[in-house]
N, C-alpha and C positions, 0 to 999 in steps of 0.2 A: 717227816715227809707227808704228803697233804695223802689221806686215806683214798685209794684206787675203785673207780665205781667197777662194778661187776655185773650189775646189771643192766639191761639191754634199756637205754634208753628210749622214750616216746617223744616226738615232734615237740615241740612247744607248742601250744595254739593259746595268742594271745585273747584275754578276753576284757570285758569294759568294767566287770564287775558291778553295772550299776550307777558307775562315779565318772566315767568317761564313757565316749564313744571310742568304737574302735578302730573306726578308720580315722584318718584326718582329724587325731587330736590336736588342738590349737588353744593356747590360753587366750581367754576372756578377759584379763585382769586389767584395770584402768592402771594408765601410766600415771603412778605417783611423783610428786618433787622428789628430786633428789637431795639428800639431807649429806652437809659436811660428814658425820662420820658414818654413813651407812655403811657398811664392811660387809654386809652381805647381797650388794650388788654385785652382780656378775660382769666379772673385767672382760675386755670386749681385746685385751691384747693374745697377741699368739703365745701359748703356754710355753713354759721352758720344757727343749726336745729330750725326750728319754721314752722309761715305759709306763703308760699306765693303766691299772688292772681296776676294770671297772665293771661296778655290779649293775647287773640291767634287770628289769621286771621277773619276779618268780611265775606271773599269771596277767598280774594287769598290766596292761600296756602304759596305764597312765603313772604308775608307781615309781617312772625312772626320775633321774632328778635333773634342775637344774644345770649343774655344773657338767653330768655326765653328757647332757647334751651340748655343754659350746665344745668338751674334749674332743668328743667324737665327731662335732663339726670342723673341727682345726689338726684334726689328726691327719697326716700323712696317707697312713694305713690302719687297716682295722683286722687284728689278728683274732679269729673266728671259729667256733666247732665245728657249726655249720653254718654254710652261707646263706644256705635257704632260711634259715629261722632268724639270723641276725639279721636279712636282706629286707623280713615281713617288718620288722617290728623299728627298726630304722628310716624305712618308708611312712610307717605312721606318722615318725615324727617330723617328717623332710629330713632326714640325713641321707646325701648319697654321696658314698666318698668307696673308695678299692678294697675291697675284703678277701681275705686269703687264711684258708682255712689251718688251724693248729689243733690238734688234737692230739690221744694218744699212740695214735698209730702212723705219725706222720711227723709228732715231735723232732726229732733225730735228726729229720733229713731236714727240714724247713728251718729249725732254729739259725744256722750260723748264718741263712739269708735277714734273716729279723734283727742279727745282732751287727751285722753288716750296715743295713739300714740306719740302725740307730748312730753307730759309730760315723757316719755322713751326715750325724744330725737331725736327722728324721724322729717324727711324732709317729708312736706306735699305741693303739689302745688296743688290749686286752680285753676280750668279754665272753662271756660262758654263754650258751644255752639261753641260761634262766639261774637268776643269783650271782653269786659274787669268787670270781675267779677263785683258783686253787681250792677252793674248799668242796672236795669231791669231785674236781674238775682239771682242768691241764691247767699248764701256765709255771709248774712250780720249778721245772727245769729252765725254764726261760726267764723266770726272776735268778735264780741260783748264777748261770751265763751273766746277766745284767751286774749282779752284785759282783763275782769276778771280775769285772772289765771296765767296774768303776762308771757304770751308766747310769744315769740317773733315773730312779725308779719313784713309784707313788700309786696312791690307791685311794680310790673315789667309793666312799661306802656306800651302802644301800639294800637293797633285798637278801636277804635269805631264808630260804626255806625251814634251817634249823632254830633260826632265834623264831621267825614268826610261830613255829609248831610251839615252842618251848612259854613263850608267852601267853598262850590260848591255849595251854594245856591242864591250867589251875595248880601244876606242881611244883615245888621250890624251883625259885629261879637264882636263889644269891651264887649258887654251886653250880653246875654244870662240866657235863664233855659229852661232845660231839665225837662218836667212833663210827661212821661214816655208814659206807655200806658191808655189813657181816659176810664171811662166804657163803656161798651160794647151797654149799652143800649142809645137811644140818649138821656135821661132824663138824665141823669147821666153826659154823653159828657158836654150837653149843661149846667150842673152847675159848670163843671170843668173850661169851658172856661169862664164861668161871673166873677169867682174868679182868672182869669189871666186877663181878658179883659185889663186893667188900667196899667199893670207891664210893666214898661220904658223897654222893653227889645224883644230879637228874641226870638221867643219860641220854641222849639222840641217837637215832641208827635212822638211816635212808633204808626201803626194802620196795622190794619190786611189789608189786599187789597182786599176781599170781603164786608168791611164797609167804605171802604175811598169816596166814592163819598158820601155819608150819611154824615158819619163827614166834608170833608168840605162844606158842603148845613150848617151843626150847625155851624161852624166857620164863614162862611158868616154873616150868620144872629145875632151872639150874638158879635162876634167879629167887624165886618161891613169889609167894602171893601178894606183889608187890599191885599201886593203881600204875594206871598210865593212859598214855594218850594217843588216840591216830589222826591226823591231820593228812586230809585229802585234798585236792584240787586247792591249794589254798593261794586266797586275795581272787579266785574266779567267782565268778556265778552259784555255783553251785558247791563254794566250799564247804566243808563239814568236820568237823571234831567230833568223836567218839572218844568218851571219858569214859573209866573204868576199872572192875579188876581185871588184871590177866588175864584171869578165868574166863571172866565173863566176855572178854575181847575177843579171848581162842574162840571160845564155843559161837562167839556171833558169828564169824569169820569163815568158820569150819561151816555151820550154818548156810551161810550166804552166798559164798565163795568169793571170788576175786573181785573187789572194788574197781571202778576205773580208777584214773588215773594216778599220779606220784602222790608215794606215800610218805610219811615223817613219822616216826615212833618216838613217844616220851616218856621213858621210864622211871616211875619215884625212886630217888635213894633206899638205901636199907633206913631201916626204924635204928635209931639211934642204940637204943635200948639192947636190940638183939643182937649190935656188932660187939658189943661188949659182955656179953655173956661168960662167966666164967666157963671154962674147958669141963671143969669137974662136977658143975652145976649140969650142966647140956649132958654127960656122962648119965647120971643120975635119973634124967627127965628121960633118954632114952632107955635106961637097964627097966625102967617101971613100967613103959610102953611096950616092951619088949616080950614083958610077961603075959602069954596068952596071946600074942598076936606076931604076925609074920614080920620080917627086918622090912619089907615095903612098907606095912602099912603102919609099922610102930615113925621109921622116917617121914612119911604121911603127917601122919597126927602131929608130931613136934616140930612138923615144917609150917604149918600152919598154926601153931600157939605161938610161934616165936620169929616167924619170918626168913628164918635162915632159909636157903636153898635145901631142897628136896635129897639133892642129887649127894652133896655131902654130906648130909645125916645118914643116907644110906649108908655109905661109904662105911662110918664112923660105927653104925650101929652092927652092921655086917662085923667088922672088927671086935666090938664086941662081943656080941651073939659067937665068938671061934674063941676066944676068950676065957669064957664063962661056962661056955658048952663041955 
């Protein structure tokens, strides 16, 4: 099930980035001959009627695509988080077609009107916010209804927040997982992250920008001194990537305080090396540490020669340290 946002979301405010205006975008593009096998002409027929979940601009207005635009021109209805932000950035393009709002708090009652719809044949397009439906966003109970009831469903790719952060973050891309947004509270953060710590892969987390120096102060410590990445405002004006260690991210953060706007976190995998460490080797590297120095800061030291999380060595060396004592 698609991961539940928790944080308070901020307006969308479309922007040009540079690449478009942002009002009254209109392509320039000379009409070309049309060539026997172009297959990537856009059909000017009415789509076949079901649902389809489509991604719209994370920031620029101009990033939406082609196809998204004849959908949502030939669509019936336009199922919505908000109307106000679908309303701005739809105007941009000239689309003006019935919008009615879906979200999480209104799922339940709205659905069997949308699935009604569709059942009479109706064109239904799905669109989030900013990005691409279900992913940190509604929609997933309304596909799950669709797939029940035999309606034909489909999905127009395009924006997202977490591939664009994960590409512009300089850290493995072959591996990935997207775990959305953590709880709110750091007890909660901090059990999300022990239950990823271990997973060969980059990780993604969405975080509000009033808790991001908190969350990564709990990624430091349960994760250990891993790089990663913070992607702000991103495809606006004023995007910006902050590459780095943990450390050094907590401490700017804590520093600075809260960034404007949405934030995208990229976490590196663990070091290949450290996930494999013998049990009895790690034993050893802590009982030497141990000698002379407190169970914090002997897990300290061997959290940092080895990458493992902080939080476990503790753990481990404490056991120990009763052990041996």
């Amino acid at each position: 099930m698609a991961p539940k946002r928790t944080a308070s979301r901020k307006k969308t405010s479309w922007s040009s980035g540079g690449d478009y205006p942002s009002k009254g975008f209109k392509s320039r593009a000379k009409k070309e001959p049309t060539h026997g096998n172009a297959a990537s002409k856009p059909s000017d027929d009415k789509p076949t009627t079901g649902l389809y979940l489509i991604a719209t601009p994370i920031g620029n207005a101009g990033d939406i695509t082609l196809r998204a635009l004849q959908i949502l021109k030939s669509a019936d209805i336009i199922a919505c988080e908000d109307t106000r932000v679908t309303s701005k950035l739809l105007a941009i393009h000239g689309v003006f077609k019935p919008l009615k709002p879906y979200h999480e708090h209104n799922a339940g009652r709205v659905r069997p009107d949308f699935i009604k719809r569709l059942k009479n044949g109706e064109t239904v397009a799905l669109v989030s916010d900013a990005g691409t439906p279900l992913i940190s966003d509604p929609g997933y109970g309304l596909l799950q209804a669709c797939i029940s009831e035999g309606i034909f469903v489909t999905a127009l790719p395009g924006p997202s927040s977490a591939l664009t952060a994960l590409v512009l973050s300089g850290l493995p891309t072959n591996r990935f997982l997207f775990a959305g947004f953590p709880p709110s509270r750091s007890g909660g953060r901090r059990k999300v992250y022990r239950e990823l710590a271990s997973v060969p892969a980059s990780l993604i987390f969405m975080e509000s920008p009033r808790r991001l120096a908190a969350a990564l102060a709990d990624m430091l410590e349960i994760l250990g001194p891993r790089h990663a990445a913070i992607g702000r405002e991103l495809t606006k004006k004023f995007e910006e990537v902050r590459r780095g260690p943990l450390s050094e991210l907590a401490a700017h953060y804590k520093a600075e305080g809260a960034p404007k706007g949405e934030v995208t976190i990229v976490v590196a995998p663990p070091e290949k090396d450290n996930r494999e460490i013998a049990p009895e080797d790690l034993d050893n590297k802590l009982r030497k540490a141990l000698r002379g120095a407190s169970v914090r800061d002997a897990a300290t030291k061997i959290s940092f020669e080895t990458g493992l999380p902080r939080s476990r060595l503790y753990e481990r060396a404490l056991e120990l340290k009763k052990k041996f004592s």
